[in-house]
C-alpha positions as CSV (number, residue, x, y, z in Angstrom):
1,X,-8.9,9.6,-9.4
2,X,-7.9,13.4,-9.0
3,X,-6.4,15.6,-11.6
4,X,-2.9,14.9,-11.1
5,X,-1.2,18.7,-9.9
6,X,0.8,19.8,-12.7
7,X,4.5,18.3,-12.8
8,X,3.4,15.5,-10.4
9,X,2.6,13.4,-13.2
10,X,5.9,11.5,-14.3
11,X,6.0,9.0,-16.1
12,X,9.9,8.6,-16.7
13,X,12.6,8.4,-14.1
14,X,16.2,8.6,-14.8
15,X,18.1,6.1,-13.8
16,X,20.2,8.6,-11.3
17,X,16.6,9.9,-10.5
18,X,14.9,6.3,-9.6
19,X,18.2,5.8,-7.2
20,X,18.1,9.3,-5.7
21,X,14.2,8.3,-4.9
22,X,15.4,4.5,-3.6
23,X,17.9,6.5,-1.3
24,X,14.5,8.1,0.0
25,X,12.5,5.5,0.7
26,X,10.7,6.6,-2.2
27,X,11.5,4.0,-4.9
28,X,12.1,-0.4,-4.5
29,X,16.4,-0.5,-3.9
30,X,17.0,-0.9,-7.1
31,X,15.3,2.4,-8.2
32,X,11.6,0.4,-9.4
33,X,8.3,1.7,-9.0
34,X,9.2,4.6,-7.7
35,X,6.3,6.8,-5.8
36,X,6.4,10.3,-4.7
37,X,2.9,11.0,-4.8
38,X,-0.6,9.7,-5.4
39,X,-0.3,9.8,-9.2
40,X,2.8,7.8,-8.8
41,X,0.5,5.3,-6.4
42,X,-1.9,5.2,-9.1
43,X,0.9,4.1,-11.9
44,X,2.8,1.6,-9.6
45,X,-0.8,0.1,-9.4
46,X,-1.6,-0.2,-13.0
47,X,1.8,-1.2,-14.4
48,X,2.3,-3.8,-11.5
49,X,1.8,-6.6,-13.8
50,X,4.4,-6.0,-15.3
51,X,7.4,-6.8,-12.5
52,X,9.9,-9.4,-12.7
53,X,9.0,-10.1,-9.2
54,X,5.3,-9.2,-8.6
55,X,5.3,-10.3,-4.8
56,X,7.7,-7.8,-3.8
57,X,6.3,-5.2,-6.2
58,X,3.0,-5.9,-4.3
59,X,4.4,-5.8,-0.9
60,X,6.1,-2.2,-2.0
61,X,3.2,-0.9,-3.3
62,X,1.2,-1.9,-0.4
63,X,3.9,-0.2,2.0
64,X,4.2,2.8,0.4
65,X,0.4,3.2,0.1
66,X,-0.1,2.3,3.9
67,X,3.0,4.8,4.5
68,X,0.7,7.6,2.5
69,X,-2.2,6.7,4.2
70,X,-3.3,6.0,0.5
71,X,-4.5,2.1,1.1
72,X,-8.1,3.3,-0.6
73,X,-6.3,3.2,-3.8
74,X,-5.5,-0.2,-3.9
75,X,-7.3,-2.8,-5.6
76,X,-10.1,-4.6,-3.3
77,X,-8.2,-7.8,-5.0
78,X,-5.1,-7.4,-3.6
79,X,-6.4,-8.7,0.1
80,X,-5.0,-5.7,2.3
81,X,-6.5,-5.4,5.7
82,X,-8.1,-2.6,6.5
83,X,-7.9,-2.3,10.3
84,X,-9.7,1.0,11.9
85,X,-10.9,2.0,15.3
86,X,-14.6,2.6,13.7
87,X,-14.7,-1.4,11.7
88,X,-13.1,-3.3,14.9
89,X,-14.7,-4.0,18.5
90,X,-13.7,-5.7,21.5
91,X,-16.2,-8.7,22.7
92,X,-16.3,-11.2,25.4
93,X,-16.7,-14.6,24.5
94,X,-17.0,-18.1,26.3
95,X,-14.5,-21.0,24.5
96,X,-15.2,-24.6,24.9
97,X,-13.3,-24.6,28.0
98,X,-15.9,-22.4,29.9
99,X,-13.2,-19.4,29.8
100,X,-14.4,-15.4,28.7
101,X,-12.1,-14.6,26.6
102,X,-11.8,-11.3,24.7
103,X,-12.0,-11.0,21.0
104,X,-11.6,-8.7,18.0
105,X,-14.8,-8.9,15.7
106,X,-16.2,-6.4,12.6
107,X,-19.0,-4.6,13.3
């Protein structure tokens, strides 16, 4: 991972803080796993475990990742698809009915 910029990496958020960043999009509602940044990414990641809720932590994570265009960060574990232009192509195919049909298939 990159050097974190200096004053990105935080690893204590006040309570009034975690809400401001929930208010922002920035933080789960109730002001958890907050992320501003990519150091932020990368310590939602590793502390995930520990959630009361790990699903939604997960899905959060995930979002705000996807929202960062960050997605390489997350672990190959956690099942995200990874949909580009460059990995998908269009085919035609004949079903069991005798129909062409058009499909998406990795290259």
């Amino acid at each position: 991972m990159e050097q974190a910029i200096k004053g990105e990496n935080k690893h204590y958020f006040s309570h009034k803080e975690r809400m401001e960043l929930a208010k922002e999009g920035k933080a789960m509602p109730n002001g958890s796993f907050p992320i501003r940044n990519k150091q932020d990414l990368h310590d939602a990641i590793k502390s995930w475990g520990l959630a009361k809720d790990k699903s939604k932590a997960k899905a959060w994570i995930i979002k705000r990742a996807k929202e960062m265009g960050e997605e390489k960060m997350l672990p190959e574990d956690w099942d995200v698809v990874k949909k580009s232009a460059d990995t998908l192509c269009k085919k035609c195919v004949i079903n069991k009915g005798g129909e062409t049909v058009e499909v998406w298939v990795k290259q």
